[in-house]
Every structure is written in C-alpha cells, then in structure tokens.
C-alpha positions in Angstrom: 19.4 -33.3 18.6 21.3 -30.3 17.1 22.3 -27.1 19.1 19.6 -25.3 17.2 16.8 -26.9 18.4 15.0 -30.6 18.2 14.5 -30.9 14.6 17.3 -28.9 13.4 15.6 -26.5 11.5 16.8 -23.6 13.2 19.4 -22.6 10.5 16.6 -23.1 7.5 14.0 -21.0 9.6 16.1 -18.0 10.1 18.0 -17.9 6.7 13.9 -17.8 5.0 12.7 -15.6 7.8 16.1 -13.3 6.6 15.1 -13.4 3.3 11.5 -12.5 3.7 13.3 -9.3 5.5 14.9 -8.4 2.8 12.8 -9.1 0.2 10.5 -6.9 2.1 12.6 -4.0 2.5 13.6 -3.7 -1.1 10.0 -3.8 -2.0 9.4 -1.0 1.0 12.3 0.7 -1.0 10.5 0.4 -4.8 7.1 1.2 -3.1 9.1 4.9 -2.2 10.8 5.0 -5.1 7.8 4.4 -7.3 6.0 7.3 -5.4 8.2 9.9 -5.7 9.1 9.0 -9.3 6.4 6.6 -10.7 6.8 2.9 -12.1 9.4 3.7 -14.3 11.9 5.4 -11.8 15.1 3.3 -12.4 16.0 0.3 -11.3 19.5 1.6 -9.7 17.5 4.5 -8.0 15.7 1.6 -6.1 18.7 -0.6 -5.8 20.1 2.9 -4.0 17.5 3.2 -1.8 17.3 -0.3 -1.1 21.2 -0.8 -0.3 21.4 -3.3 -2.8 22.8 -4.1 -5.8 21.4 -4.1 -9.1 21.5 -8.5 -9.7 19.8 -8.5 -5.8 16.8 -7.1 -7.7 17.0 -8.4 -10.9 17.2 -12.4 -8.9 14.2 -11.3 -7.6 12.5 -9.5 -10.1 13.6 -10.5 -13.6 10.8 -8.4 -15.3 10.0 -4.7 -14.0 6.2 -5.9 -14.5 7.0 -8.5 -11.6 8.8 -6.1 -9.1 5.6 -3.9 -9.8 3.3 -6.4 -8.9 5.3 -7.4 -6.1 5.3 -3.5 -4.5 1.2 -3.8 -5.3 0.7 -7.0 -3.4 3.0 -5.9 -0.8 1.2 -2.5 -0.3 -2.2 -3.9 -0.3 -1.2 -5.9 2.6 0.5 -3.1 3.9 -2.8 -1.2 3.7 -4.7 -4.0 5.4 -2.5 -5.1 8.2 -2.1 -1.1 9.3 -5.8 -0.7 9.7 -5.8 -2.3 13.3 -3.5 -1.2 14.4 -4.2 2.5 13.5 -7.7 2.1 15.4 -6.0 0.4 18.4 -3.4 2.6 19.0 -4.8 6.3 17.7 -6.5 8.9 20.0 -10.3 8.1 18.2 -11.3 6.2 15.0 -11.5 9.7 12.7 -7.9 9.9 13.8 -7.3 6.2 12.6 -9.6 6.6 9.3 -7.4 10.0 8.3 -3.9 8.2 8.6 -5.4 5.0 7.2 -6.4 6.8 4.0 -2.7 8.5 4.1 -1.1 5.1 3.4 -3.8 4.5 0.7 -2.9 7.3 -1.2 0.9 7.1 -1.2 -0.5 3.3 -2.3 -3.1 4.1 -4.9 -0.4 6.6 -6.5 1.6 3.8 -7.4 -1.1 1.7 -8.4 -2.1 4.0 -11.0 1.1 3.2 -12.7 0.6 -0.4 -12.7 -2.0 -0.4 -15.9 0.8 1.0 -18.1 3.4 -1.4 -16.8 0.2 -4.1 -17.3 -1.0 -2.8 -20.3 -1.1 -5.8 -22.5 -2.8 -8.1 -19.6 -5.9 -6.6 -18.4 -6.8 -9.9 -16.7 -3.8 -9.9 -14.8 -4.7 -6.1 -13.8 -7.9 -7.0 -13.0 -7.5 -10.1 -10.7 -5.3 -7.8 -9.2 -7.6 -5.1 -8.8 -10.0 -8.0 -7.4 -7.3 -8.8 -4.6 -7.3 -5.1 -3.6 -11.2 -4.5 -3.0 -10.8 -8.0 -1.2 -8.4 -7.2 1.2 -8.5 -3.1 1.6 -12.6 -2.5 1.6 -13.4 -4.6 4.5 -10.4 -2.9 6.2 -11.8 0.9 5.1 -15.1 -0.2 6.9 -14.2 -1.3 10.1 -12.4 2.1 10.1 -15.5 4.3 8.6 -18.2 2.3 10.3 -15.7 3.0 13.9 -15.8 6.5 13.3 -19.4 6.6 12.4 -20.5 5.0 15.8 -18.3 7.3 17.8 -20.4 9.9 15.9 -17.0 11.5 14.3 -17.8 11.3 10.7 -21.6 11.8 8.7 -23.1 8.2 8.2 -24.6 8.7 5.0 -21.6 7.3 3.1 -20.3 3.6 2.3 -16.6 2.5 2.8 -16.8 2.2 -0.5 -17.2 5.5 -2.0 -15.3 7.0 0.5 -12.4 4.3 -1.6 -13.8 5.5 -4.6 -13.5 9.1 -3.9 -10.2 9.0 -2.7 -9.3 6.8 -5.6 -10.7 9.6 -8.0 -8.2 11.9 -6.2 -5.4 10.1 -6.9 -6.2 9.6 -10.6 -3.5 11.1 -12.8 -1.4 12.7 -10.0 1.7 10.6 -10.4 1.8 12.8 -14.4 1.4 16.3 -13.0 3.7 17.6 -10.7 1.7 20.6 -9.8 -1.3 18.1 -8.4 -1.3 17.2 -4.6 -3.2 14.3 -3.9 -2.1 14.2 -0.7 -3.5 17.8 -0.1 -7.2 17.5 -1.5 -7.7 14.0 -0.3 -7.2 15.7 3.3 -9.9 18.4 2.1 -12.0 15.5 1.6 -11.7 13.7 4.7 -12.0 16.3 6.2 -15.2 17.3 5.0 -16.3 13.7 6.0 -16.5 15.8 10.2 -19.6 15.9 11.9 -20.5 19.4 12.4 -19.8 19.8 16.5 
C-alpha cells in the first residue's frame, strides 16, 4: 500500500486533475481574449493572459483552428453547466434567464468567428454547431419555460427563438466596434417582461 492511498494512484490523479486545471484556464483565458479581440487576437496576447508561455499553448494547440474549437467546446459547456446553477442560486428565474443569456452572448461572439477560422470544413462547423443546439437549447428551456411558469416572461415564445434572436444580435458584432450586442440583446430580454 503506498502513502497515497490503496492503489497508488494518487500521484497520477492529481497531476491529470492539474492538467485539466490548466488546460481549462488557458482556454478561460482565449475565450476572453477572443471576445475582446476576435479569433485572430494573437497567440502571445492569450499566452499573456493565460500566464503562460507561448510552447504551453502551442503543446496544446498546434493549429489555431484547434485552440478555437477547444474555447467553443469549452464555452458550450460553460453555457450548459451555468444554467442550474443560475436558477438555483438567483432571486427568480427572469433573473437566471437574463444572466444566462449574458454568458451566451460573450459565447456566441466568439463563435461567430469560428466559421472563418473553419472555413474550408463546413462539416466540422456543422457537427459543431449540432453539439451546441444539443447541449445549450435544452438548458435555454428549463430557464425560459421557469420563468414562464412564475409568470415573469410572455409564454408565447420557444427557447428556441428566444436562441435564435439573440443569435441574430450577435451576428457581425465582433467586425464593428460601434455595435453592442451586449446592450440590445438586454433591450430584447427585456422586452420578453410581463406587463405587471
């Protein structure tokens, strides 16, 4: 028997459950990185925010397609774990739904960016885009449906063109500096209220 337990693995488990934390916060840092300054941003400004150095990401990430659709698949699960969590901890499910849909944006802002990194492999993007609706849509409607039985939001939308609506927000704001997303997505949930 070793010191670290009956089947010595103790060593092993830590060092992986280490590199999963790391790996996670450098992807956490190109998720920010690729919000503020898209897909392309480069890849010392993430190694910067990531307190790395430039071979950590490049061992990880040979390609900048695969860091991308690493940030993608991290977000999306992101996205889905925070949902909840949101509803179980917020003051009422509108509350949840509004900073649910905050984390979507600063998602789906990135995301936009991944069809020109993908460009040449539209199946690739589209199996992707197939994960996302799989994961995130069943997550938007426990939210929506939540505040629809507490009577907070109108109940003559889906979950999924409330996604779609936001989605059409985001569309194009990562090229035009003098767009916030952010701002008329908020105009839009909003409008989603229940007259008191």
């Amino acid at each position: 028997m070793s010191e670290n337990g009956a089947d010595g693995a103790g060593p092993a488990r830590s060092k992986r459950a280490d590199a999963r934390r790391n790996q996670e916060a450098l992807l956490d840092a190109a998720a920010k990185v690729f919000v503020a300054s898209g897909v392309d941003a480069p890849v010392r400004d993430i190694a910067r925010e990531a307190g790395v150095g430039l071979g950590t990401i490049y061992r990880h990430f040979p390609a900048r397609a695969d860091l991308v659709i690493a940030v993608y698949r991290h977000q999306v699960e992101a996205c889905a774990e925070a949902g909840p969590t949101l509803l179980a901890g917020s003051a009422s499910p509108y509350a949840a739904l509004r900073e649910w849909i905050g984390l979507f944006v600063d998602f789906l802002v990135t995301k936009h960016g991944l069809a020109t990194v993908l460009r040449s492999d539209t199946a690739g993007f589209e199996t992707l885009h197939a994960y996302f609706l799989d994961r995130l849509l069943p997550v938007c409607a426990e939210l929506f449906d939540a505040a629809t039985a507490a009577g907070e939001v109108r109940s003559d939308l889906t979950a999924y063109e409330l996604m779609r609506g936001v989605g059409n927000l985001c569309a194009g704001a990562e090229d035009d500096d003098r767009y916030d997303a952010l701002r008329l997505v908020d105009v839009f949930i909003a409008g989603l209220r229940r007259p008191d």
